[in-house]
C-alpha positions in Angstrom: 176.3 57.2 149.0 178.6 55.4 151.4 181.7 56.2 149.7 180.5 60.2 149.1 180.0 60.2 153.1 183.4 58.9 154.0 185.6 60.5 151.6 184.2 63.8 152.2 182.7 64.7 148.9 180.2 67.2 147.8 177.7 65.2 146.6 176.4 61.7 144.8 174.4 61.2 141.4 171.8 58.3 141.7 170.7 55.5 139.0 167.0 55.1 138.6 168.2 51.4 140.2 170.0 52.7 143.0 169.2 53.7 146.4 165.8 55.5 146.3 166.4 59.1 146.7 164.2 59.6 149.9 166.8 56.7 151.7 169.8 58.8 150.6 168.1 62.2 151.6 167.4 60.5 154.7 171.1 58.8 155.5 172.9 62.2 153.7 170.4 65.1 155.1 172.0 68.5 153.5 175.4 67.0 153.5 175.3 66.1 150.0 174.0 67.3 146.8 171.7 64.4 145.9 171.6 64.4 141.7 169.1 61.8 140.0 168.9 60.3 136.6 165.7 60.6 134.8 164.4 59.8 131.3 161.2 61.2 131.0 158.8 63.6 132.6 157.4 61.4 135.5 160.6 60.9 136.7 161.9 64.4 137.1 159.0 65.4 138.7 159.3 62.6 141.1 163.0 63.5 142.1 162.5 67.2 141.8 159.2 66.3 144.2 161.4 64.1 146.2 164.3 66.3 147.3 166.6 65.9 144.3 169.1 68.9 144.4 169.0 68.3 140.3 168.4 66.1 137.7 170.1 64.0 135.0 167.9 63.8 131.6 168.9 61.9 129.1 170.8 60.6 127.1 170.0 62.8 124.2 171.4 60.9 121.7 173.2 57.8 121.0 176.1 57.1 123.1 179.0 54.5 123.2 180.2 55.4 127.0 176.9 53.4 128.4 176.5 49.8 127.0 172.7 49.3 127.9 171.6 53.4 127.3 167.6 53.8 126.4 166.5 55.3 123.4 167.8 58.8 122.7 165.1 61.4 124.1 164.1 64.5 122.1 164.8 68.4 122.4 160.5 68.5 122.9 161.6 66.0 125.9 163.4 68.1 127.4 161.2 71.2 127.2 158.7 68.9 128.4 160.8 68.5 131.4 161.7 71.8 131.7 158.3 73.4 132.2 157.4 70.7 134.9 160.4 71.2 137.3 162.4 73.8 138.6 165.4 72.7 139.4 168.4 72.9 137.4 168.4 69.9 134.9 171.8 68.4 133.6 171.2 66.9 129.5 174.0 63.7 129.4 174.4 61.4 126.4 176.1 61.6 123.1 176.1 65.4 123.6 179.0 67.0 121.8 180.1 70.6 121.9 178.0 71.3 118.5 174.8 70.0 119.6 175.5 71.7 123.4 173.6 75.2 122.5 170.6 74.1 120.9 169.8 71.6 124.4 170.7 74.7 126.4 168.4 76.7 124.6 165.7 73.8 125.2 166.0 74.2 128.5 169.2 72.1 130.3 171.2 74.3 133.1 174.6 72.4 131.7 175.2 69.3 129.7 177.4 66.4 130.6 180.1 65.4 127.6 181.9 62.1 128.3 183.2 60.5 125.2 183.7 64.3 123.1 186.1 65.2 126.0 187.6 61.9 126.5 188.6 61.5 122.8 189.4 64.9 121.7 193.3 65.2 120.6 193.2 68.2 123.3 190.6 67.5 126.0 192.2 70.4 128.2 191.7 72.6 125.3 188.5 71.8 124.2 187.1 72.0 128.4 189.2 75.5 128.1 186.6 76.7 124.9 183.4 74.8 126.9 184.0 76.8 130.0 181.7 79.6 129.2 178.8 81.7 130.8 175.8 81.9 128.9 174.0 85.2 128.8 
Protein backbone atom coordinates (compact mmCIF):
# COMPACT_ATOMS: atom_id res chain seq x y z
CA UNK A 1 0.00 0.00 0.00
CA UNK A 2 2.88 2.31 0.79
CA UNK A 3 4.60 1.91 -2.31
CA UNK A 4 1.03 2.35 -4.51
CA UNK A 5 0.64 5.77 -2.48
CA UNK A 6 4.03 7.13 -3.31
CA UNK A 7 4.57 6.16 -6.68
CA UNK A 8 1.30 7.38 -7.79
CA UNK A 9 -0.41 4.23 -8.94
CA UNK A 10 -3.98 3.37 -9.51
CA UNK A 11 -4.47 0.93 -7.10
CA UNK A 12 -3.10 -2.28 -4.90
CA UNK A 13 -4.24 -6.04 -4.76
CA UNK A 14 -4.16 -7.46 -1.18
CA UNK A 15 -3.13 -11.17 0.10
CA UNK A 16 -5.54 -12.69 2.52
CA UNK A 17 -2.16 -12.16 4.88
CA UNK A 18 -1.67 -8.65 4.20
CA UNK A 19 -2.90 -5.53 5.45
CA UNK A 20 -6.62 -5.97 6.37
CA UNK A 21 -8.64 -4.30 3.84
CA UNK A 22 -10.52 -1.85 6.28
CA UNK A 23 -6.65 -0.48 7.30
CA UNK A 24 -5.89 0.08 3.67
CA UNK A 25 -9.45 1.65 2.87
CA UNK A 26 -8.76 3.70 5.79
CA UNK A 27 -4.87 4.91 5.03
CA UNK A 28 -5.86 4.88 0.81
CA UNK A 29 -9.68 6.37 1.15
CA UNK A 30 -10.83 6.50 -2.81
CA UNK A 31 -7.32 7.07 -3.88
CA UNK A 32 -6.82 3.52 -4.77
CA UNK A 33 -8.64 0.71 -6.18
CA UNK A 34 -8.36 -1.74 -3.22
CA UNK A 35 -8.48 -5.58 -5.04
CA UNK A 36 -8.54 -8.68 -2.51
CA UNK A 37 -7.69 -12.21 -2.91
CA UNK A 38 -10.26 -14.66 -1.94
CA UNK A 39 -10.77 -18.52 -2.17
CA UNK A 40 -14.04 -19.26 -1.27
CA UNK A 41 -17.39 -17.71 -0.62
CA UNK A 42 -16.86 -16.26 2.93
CA UNK A 43 -14.21 -14.36 1.85
CA UNK A 44 -15.60 -12.46 -1.12
CA UNK A 45 -18.42 -11.60 0.72
CA UNK A 46 -16.30 -10.22 3.43
CA UNK A 47 -14.17 -7.98 1.04
CA UNK A 48 -17.02 -7.18 -1.22
CA UNK A 49 -18.78 -6.29 2.44
CA UNK A 50 -15.63 -4.52 3.40
CA UNK A 51 -15.06 -2.00 0.62
CA UNK A 52 -13.15 -4.11 -1.80
CA UNK A 53 -13.34 -2.39 -5.25
CA UNK A 54 -13.05 -6.30 -6.63
CA UNK A 55 -11.96 -9.53 -5.94
CA UNK A 56 -9.44 -12.10 -6.79
CA UNK A 57 -10.92 -15.86 -6.81
CA UNK A 58 -8.84 -18.48 -7.28
CA UNK A 59 -6.63 -20.16 -8.43
CA UNK A 60 -8.72 -22.26 -10.68
CA UNK A 61 -6.51 -24.73 -11.37
CA UNK A 62 -2.99 -25.81 -10.77
CA UNK A 63 -0.38 -23.34 -11.20
CA UNK A 64 3.44 -23.24 -11.22
CA UNK A 65 3.76 -19.16 -10.87
CA UNK A 66 2.76 -19.55 -6.93
CA UNK A 67 4.84 -22.10 -4.93
CA UNK A 68 2.45 -22.53 -1.92
CA UNK A 69 -1.16 -22.07 -4.09
CA UNK A 70 -4.34 -23.88 -2.35
CA UNK A 71 -6.26 -26.40 -3.98
CA UNK A 72 -7.68 -25.57 -7.33
CA UNK A 73 -11.45 -24.20 -6.78
CA UNK A 74 -14.26 -25.29 -9.09
CA UNK A 75 -16.38 -23.49 -11.95
CA UNK A 76 -19.61 -24.32 -9.16
CA UNK A 77 -17.10 -22.11 -6.83
CA UNK A 78 -17.14 -19.57 -8.69
CA UNK A 79 -20.89 -19.33 -9.38
CA UNK A 80 -21.12 -19.71 -5.90
CA UNK A 81 -19.29 -16.63 -5.58
CA UNK A 82 -20.86 -14.99 -8.24
CA UNK A 83 -24.44 -14.93 -6.93
CA UNK A 84 -23.26 -13.69 -3.39
CA UNK A 85 -21.31 -10.46 -4.55
CA UNK A 86 -21.62 -7.87 -6.95
CA UNK A 87 -18.70 -6.72 -7.68
CA UNK A 88 -16.63 -7.57 -10.55
CA UNK A 89 -14.62 -10.76 -9.61
CA UNK A 90 -11.10 -11.42 -11.31
CA UNK A 91 -10.54 -15.79 -11.79
CA UNK A 92 -6.34 -16.13 -11.49
CA UNK A 93 -4.52 -19.42 -11.47
CA UNK A 94 -3.44 -21.85 -14.15
CA UNK A 95 -6.01 -20.18 -16.41
CA UNK A 96 -5.01 -20.37 -20.05
CA UNK A 97 -6.66 -18.78 -23.04
CA UNK A 98 -8.74 -22.30 -23.68
CA UNK A 99 -10.17 -22.66 -20.37
CA UNK A 100 -10.76 -18.41 -20.28
CA UNK A 101 -14.55 -18.65 -21.79
CA UNK A 102 -15.99 -21.32 -19.88
CA UNK A 103 -14.87 -19.18 -16.23
CA UNK A 104 -16.32 -16.11 -17.97
CA UNK A 105 -19.38 -17.84 -18.59
CA UNK A 106 -19.35 -18.93 -14.83
CA UNK A 107 -19.42 -15.80 -13.80
CA UNK A 108 -15.59 -13.95 -13.57
CA UNK A 109 -15.59 -10.14 -15.03
CA UNK A 110 -11.81 -11.00 -16.53
CA UNK A 111 -9.25 -13.66 -15.74
CA UNK A 112 -5.73 -13.17 -14.75
CA UNK A 113 -3.11 -15.38 -17.14
CA UNK A 114 0.50 -15.28 -15.75
CA UNK A 115 2.51 -18.28 -16.90
CA UNK A 116 0.26 -18.78 -20.57
CA UNK A 117 1.45 -15.16 -21.41
CA UNK A 118 4.76 -15.31 -19.93
CA UNK A 119 5.78 -18.54 -21.88
CA UNK A 120 4.02 -18.22 -25.06
CA UNK A 121 6.59 -17.95 -28.18
CA UNK A 122 4.55 -14.56 -28.93
CA UNK A 123 3.17 -13.10 -25.68
CA UNK A 124 2.41 -9.74 -27.59
CA UNK A 125 0.52 -11.73 -29.94
CA UNK A 126 -1.35 -13.90 -27.93
CA UNK A 127 -2.49 -10.45 -25.38
CA UNK A 128 -3.28 -9.05 -29.09
CA UNK A 129 -6.01 -12.18 -29.71
CA UNK A 130 -7.07 -12.00 -25.67
CA UNK A 131 -7.93 -8.36 -25.92
CA UNK A 132 -11.52 -8.85 -26.72
CA UNK A 133 -15.07 -7.59 -25.56
CA UNK A 134 -17.38 -10.04 -24.70
CA UNK A 135 -21.02 -9.57 -25.76
Amino acid sequence: LDVALASGAAGVHLGQDDLPLAAARRLAGDRLVLGVSTHDVAEARAAADGGADYVGFGPMFTTTSKADALTPRTLEGLQTVRAAIRIPIVAIGGIGPDAAPAILDAGADAVAMISAIANAPDPAELCARLMVRRA
